[in-house]
C-alpha distance (Angstrom), angle and dihedral (degrees) to the residues before:
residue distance angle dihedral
X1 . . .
X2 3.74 . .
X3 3.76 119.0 .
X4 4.08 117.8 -163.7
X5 3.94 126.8 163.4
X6 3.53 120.2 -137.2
X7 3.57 138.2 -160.5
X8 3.55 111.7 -141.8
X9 4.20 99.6 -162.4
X10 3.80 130.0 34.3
X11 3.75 96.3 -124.8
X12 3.82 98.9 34.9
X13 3.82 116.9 80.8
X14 3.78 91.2 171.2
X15 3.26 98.2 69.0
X16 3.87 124.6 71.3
X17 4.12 153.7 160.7
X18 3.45 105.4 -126.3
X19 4.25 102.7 -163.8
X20 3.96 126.8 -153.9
X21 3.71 99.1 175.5
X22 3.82 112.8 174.1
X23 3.92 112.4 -124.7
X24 3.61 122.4 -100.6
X25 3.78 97.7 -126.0
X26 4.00 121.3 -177.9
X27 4.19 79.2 -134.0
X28 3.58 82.9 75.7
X29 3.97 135.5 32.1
X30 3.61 102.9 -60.4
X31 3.49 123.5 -151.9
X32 3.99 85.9 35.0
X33 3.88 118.7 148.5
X34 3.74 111.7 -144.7
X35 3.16 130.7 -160.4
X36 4.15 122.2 -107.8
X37 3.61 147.7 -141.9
X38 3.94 119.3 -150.8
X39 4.33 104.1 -156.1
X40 4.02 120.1 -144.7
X41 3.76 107.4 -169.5
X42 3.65 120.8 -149.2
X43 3.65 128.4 -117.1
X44 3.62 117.6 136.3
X45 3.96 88.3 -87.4
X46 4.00 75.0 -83.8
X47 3.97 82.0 97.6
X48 3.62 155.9 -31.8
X49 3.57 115.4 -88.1
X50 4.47 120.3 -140.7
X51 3.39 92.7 -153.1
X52 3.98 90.1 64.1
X53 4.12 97.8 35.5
X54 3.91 112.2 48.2
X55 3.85 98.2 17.6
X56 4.22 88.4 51.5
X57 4.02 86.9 47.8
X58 3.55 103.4 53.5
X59 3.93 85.9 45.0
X60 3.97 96.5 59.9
X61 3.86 89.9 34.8
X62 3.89 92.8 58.7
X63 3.71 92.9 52.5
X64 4.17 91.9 52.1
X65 4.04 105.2 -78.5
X66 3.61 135.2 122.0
X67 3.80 110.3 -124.1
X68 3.71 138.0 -145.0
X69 3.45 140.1 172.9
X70 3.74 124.0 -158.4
X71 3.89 112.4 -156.5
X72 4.16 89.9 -160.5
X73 3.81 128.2 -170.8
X74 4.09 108.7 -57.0
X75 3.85 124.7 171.7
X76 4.00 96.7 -111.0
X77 3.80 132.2 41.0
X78 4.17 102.3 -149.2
X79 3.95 99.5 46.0
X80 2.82 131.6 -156.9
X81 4.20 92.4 19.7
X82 3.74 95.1 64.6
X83 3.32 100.0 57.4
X84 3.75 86.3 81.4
X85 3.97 90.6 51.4
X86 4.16 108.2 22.5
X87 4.05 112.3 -152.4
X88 4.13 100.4 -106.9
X89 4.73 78.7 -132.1
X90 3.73 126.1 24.6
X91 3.93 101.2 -147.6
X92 3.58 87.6 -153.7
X93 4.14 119.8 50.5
X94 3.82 120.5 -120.6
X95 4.14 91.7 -175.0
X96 3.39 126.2 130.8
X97 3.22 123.8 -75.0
X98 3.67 93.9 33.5
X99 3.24 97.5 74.2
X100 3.94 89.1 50.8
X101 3.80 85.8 49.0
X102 4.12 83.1 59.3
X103 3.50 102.1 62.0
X104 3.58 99.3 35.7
X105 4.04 89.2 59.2
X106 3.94 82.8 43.1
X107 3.98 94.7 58.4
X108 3.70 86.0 45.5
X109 3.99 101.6 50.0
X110 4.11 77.2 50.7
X111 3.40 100.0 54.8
X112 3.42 90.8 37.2
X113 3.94 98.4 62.2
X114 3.69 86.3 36.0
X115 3.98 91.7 127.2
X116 3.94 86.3 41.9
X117 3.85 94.9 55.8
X118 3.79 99.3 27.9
X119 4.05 89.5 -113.1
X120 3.56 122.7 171.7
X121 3.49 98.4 -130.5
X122 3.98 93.9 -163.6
X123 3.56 91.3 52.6
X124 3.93 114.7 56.4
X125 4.10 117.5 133.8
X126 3.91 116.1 -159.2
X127 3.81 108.5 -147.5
X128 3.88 124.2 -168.1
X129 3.15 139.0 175.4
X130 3.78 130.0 -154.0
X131 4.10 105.7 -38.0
X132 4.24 77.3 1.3
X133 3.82 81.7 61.8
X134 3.53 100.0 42.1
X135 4.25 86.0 55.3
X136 3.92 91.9 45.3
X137 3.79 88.5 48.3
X138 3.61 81.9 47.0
X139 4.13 99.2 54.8
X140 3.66 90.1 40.7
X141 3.52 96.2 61.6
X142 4.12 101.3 32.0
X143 3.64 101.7 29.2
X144 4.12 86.2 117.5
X145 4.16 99.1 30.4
X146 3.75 114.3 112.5
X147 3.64 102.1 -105.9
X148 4.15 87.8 71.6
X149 3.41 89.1 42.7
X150 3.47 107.1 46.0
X151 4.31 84.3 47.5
X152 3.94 104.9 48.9
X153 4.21 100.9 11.8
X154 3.67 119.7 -129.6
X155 3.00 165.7 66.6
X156 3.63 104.3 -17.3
X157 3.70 92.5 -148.0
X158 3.54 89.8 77.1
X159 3.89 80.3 64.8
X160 3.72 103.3 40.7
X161 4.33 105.3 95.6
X162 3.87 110.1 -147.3
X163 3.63 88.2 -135.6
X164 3.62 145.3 35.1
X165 4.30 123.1 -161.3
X166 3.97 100.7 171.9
X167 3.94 111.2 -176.2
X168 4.00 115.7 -156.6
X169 4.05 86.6 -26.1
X170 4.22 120.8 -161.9
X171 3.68 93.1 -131.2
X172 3.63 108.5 153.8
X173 4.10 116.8 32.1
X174 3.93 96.1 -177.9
X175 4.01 85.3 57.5
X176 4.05 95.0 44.1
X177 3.90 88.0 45.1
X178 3.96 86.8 54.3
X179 3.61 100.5 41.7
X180 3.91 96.6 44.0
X181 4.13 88.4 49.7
X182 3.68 84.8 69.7
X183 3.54 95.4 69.4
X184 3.44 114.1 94.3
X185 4.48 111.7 -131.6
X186 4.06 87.4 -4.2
X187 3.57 106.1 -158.8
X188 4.09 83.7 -149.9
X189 3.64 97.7 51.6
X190 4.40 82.5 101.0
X191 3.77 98.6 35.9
X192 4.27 81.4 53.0
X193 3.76 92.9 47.2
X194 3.88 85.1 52.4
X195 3.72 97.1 56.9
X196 3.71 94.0 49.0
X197 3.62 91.7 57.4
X198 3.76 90.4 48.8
X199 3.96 86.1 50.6
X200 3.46 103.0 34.7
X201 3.72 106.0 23.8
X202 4.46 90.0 -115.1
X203 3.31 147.9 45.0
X204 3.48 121.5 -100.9
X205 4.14 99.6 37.8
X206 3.70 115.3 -156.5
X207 3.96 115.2 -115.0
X208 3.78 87.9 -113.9
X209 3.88 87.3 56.1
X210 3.61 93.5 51.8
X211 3.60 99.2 49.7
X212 3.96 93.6 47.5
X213 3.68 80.8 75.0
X214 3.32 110.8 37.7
X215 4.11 113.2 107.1
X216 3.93 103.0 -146.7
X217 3.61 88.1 75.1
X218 3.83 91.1 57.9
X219 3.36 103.2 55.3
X220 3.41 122.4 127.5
X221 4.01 133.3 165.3
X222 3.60 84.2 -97.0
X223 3.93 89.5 70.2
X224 3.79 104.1 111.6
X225 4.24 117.5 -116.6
X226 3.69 110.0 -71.5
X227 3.89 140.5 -149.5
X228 4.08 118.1 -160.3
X229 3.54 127.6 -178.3
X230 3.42 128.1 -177.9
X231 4.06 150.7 146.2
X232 3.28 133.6 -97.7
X233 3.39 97.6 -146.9
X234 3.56 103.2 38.5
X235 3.41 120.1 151.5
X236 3.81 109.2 -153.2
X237 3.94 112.1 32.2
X238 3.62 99.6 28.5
X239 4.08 120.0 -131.2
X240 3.78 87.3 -108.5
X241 3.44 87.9 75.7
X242 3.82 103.7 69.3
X243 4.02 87.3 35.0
X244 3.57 97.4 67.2
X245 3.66 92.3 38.7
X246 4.14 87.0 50.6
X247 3.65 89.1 45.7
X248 4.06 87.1 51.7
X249 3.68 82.6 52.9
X250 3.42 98.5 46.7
X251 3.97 94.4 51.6
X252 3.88 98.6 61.5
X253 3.55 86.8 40.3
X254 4.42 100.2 -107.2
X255 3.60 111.3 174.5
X256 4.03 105.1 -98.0
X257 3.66 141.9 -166.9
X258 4.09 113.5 163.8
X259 3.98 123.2 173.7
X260 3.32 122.2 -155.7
X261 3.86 122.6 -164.3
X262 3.68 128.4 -160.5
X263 3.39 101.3 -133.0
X264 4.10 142.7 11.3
X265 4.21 140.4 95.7
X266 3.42 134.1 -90.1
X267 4.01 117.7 -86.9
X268 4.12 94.1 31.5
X269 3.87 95.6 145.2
X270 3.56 103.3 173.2
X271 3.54 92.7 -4.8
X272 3.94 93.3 -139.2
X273 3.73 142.0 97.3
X274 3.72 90.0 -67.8
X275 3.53 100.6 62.2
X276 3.39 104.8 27.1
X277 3.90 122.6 123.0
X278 3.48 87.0 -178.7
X279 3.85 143.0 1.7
X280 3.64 86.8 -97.9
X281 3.62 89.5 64.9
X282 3.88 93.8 62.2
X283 3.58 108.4 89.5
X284 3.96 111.3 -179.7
X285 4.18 98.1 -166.6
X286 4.29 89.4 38.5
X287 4.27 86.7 54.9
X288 3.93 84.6 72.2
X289 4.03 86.9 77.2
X290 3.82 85.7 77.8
X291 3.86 90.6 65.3
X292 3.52 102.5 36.6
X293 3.66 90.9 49.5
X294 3.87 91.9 54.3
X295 4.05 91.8 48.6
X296 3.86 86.1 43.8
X297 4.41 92.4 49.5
X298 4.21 86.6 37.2
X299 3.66 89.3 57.8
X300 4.31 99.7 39.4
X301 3.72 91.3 50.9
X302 3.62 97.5 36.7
């Protein structure tokens, strides 16, 4: 496996292609493209999260898939320790669109060194998780609109993923802001106040800010086929989320496969041993995502 970090911009250190691109070995078919899978951790856009970057990559590279992970545009540079003492400037600007900007160069410098990496550049999934799937959401349904193309030129297939796998995604702020208000003394009232000023730049965003960014009202039959899992009882990004984007999906008639578990927190990622921060995070039923998500991308790029 070869491993190589990239940055994406000139001027922007913080953000980077992280590659795990499975060796072409005369043990197996060489000269083989493979397909791929580019990873979008969560983290509130605060920051990226390791349990949902190296952990995810190995996974999809040990069933046949180049990996990458894209460490995009967050609000602080150390996450998770500054969230107990927030940098008073962030030198380098989490705020929406940048991020978006992130993973549409991302998909490009992919398909780009397609030849170079043996990439199947028909078959690349976007996975995200959390924030991660809030962004994937977000290049799935804007990978042709204006504001990519007006920022990094064309075509806007070199944006468009073939594939979207969105785990517990933030889709709809206005609705999370509403829901989470109902909680009496919410322990996550700051840690939700913190992600809208990494998204929005301030506390407090206006309704019209929040739904400027929120994907279900971009999607289009052009959206590529989609796989959403979620809990029910999740206590950050509430299931409502991924149903109104599936029911988005399900209007304009977007291919769709969406799992719903009874139980489990936010942030599982695999749900096992090897992303577990602690035993709470290892969810026995919720691991079956892993296989139903590999029948589900068999199947779509078949």
């Amino acid at each position: 496996m070869k491993c190589e970090t990239i940055q994406i911009w000139p001027d922007r250190p913080d953000v980077t292609l992280t590659t795990y691109l499975l060796d072409d070995s005369p043990d197996f078919q060489t000269g083989k493209r493979k397909p791929a899978v580019l990873i979008l951790p969560g983290g509130g856009y605060l920051g990226t999260s390791d349990r949902e970057a190296e952990p995810i990559a190995v996974f999809f590279a040990a069933q046949g898939y180049h990996a990458f992970v894209l460490r995009y545009a967050v609000l602080f540079q150390s996450y998770p320790h500054d969230l107990a003492r927030p940098p008073e400037k962030n030198p380098f600007p989490s705020l929406f669109p940048q991020p978006l900007f992130d993973v549409a160069a991302a998909l490009r410098l992919i398909r780009s060194r397609a030849a170079q990496w043996l990439v199947d550049p028909a078959h690349i999934a976007v996975s995200g998780f959390s924030a991660g799937g809030h962004l994937a959401a977000s290049i799935g349904t804007q990978w042709n609109s204006p504001l990519l193309l007006d920022r990094l030129g064309g075509p806007a297939a070199d944006f468009r993923p073939d594939a979207l796998i969105l785990g517990y995604p933030m889709v709809d702020y206005v609705l999370t802001t509403q829901l989470q208000a109902r909680i009496p003394d919410n322990p996550l009232t700051d840690f939700l106040r913190l992600c809208e000023v990494a998204a929005f730049g301030h506390m407090e965003a206006s309704p019209a800010e929040k739904d400027r960014i929120n994907p279900a009202h971009y999607v289009s039959s052009q959206t590529p086929p989609t796989f959403i899992w979620h809990t029910t009882d999740d206590e950050l990004v509430p299931l409502e989320n991924s149903l109104e984007l599936a029911a988005s999906l399900k209007k304009v008639g977007v291919p769709l496969e969406m799992h719903i578990f009874a139980h489990g927190h936010h942030g599982l990622a695999l749900a096992n041993e090897q992303t577990a921060a602690d035993p709470n995070q290892i969810n026995l039923p919720v691991q079956a995502w892993t296989g139903l998500v590999l029948t589900w991308l068999r199947r779509t790029f078949s």
